[in-house]
N, C-alpha and C positions, 0 to 999 in steps of 0.2 A: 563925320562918321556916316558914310552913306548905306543907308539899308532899308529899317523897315523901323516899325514901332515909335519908341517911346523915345523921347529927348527929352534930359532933363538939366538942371541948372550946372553951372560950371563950376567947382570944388575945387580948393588949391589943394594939389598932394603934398606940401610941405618939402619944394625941391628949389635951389636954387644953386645956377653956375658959383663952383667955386671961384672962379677968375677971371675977370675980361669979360668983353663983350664977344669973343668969337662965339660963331656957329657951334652947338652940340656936334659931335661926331657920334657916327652907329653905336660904338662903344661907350660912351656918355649915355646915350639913350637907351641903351642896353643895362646900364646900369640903374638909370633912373624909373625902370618899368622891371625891374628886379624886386627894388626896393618897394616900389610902388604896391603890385604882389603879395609883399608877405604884409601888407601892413591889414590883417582882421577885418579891423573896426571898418576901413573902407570899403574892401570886398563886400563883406557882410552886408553894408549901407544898400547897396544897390538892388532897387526891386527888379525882379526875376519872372517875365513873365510867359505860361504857359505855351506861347505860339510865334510871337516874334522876338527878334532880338532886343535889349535895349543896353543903355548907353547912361554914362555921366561923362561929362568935356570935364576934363585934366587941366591944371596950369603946368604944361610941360619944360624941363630946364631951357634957358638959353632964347626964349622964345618958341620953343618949337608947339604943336601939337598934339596934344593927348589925350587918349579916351579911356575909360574903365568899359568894360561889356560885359554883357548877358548874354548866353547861346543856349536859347531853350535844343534838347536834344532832337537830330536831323537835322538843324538849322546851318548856314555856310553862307559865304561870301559870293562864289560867283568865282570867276577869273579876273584880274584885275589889277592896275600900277596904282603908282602912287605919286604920276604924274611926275617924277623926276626926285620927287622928296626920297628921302634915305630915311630909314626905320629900325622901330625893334619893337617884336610883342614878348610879352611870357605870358604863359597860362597860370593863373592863378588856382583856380580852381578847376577840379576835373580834368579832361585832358579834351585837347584838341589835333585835327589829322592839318597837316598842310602839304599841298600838291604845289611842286615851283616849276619855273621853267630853268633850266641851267645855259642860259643864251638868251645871250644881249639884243633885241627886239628893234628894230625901228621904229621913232616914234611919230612919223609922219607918212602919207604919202602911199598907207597900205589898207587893204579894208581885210584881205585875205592872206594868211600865212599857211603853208604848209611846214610841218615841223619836223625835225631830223627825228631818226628814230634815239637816240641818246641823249634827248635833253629833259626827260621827267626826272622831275625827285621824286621822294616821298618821305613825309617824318611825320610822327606820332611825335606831341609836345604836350608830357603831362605836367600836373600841379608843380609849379617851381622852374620850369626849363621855359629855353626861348632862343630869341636869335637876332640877330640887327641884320639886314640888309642896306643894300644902296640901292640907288638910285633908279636903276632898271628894272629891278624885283618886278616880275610877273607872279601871280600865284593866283590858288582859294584855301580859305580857312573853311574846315567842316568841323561841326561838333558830330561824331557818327553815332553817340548814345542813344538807345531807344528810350532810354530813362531817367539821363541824369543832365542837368545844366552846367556850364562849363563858365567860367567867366574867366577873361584875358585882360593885360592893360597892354595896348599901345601908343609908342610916341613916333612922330614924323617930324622931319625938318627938310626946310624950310616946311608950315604951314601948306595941308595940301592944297597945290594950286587947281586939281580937276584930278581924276581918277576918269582912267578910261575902264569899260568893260569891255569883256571879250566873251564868247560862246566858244566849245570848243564839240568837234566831232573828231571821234580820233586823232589824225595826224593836222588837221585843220583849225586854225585856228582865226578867229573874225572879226574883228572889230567892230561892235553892236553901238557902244555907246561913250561920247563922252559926257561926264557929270561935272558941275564946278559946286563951289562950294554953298552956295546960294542953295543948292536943291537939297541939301542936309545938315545944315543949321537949322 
């Protein structure tokens, strides 16, 4: 979970594949950060602090990866993949805004994009909603409260292998950074 703050120990959410060893799919993961969500005592568990983000690592189904988080309010992600892994968050608490791109990105080979005019999303994801993506998912997650913390759970599969960042100036968009896993453990 690449950001800012506080890391802490790894907590099993009480999930495990009903069947086989195949891969989670979006929908599996989807369902597993639902459940993950309403469960309180978790949510609750997680310290919340005033300025930056923070984070408990998940045992996510199937193998995959999972985070619980904290989004002190103003606080966001940034633009950013998930290096190929396919996802799903829900907002647990509070609500969160997410900005997508709707168009499949090359992943190599470009430092600079310009963007079509019809490829923004936009969705507000409050307490209990969510969404799985695949593999290409460009986005940022913002918490835009002036005063209240937001907490989400997400899961990725395959395990992220690197997150790239990106900066964006209107229709441009740039590829700033890439992160692997070593830099947010």
């Amino acid at each position: 979970m690449p950001d800012t703050s506080t890391s802490s120990p790894t907590l099993p959410a009480g999930s495990a594949r009903p069947s086989g060893d195949a891969a989670p799919t979006p929908a599996e993961l989807l369902e597993f950060v639902r459940r993950t969500a309403a469960d309180t005592a978790l949510v609750d568990s997680l310290p919340l602090d005033p300025e930056g983000r923070t984070w408990l690592r998940l045992e996510g189904p199937g193998g995959s990866e999972a985070w619980l988080i904290g989004w002190p309010p103003g606080t966001g992600t940034g633009w950013h993949d998930h290096g190929g892994s396919h996802g799903a968050f829900v907002t647990a608490a509070g609500e969160l805004w997410e900005q997508s791109l709707a168009a499949r990105l090359p992943t190599e080979g470009w430092k600079t994009l310009e963007l079509a005019d019809d490829v923004d999303r936009e969705r507000r994801v409050s307490a209990g909603q969510g969404r799985a993506f695949g593999p290409h998912h460009v986005h940022e997650v913002l918490n835009t409260s002036t005063d209240r913390h937001a907490v989400s759970v997400h899961a990725y599969y395959p395990p992220l292998p690197l997150i790239r960042r990106y900066s964006r100036t209107g229709a441009v968009l740039r590829l700033e950074q890439v992160e692997r896993p070593a830099e947010w453990e």
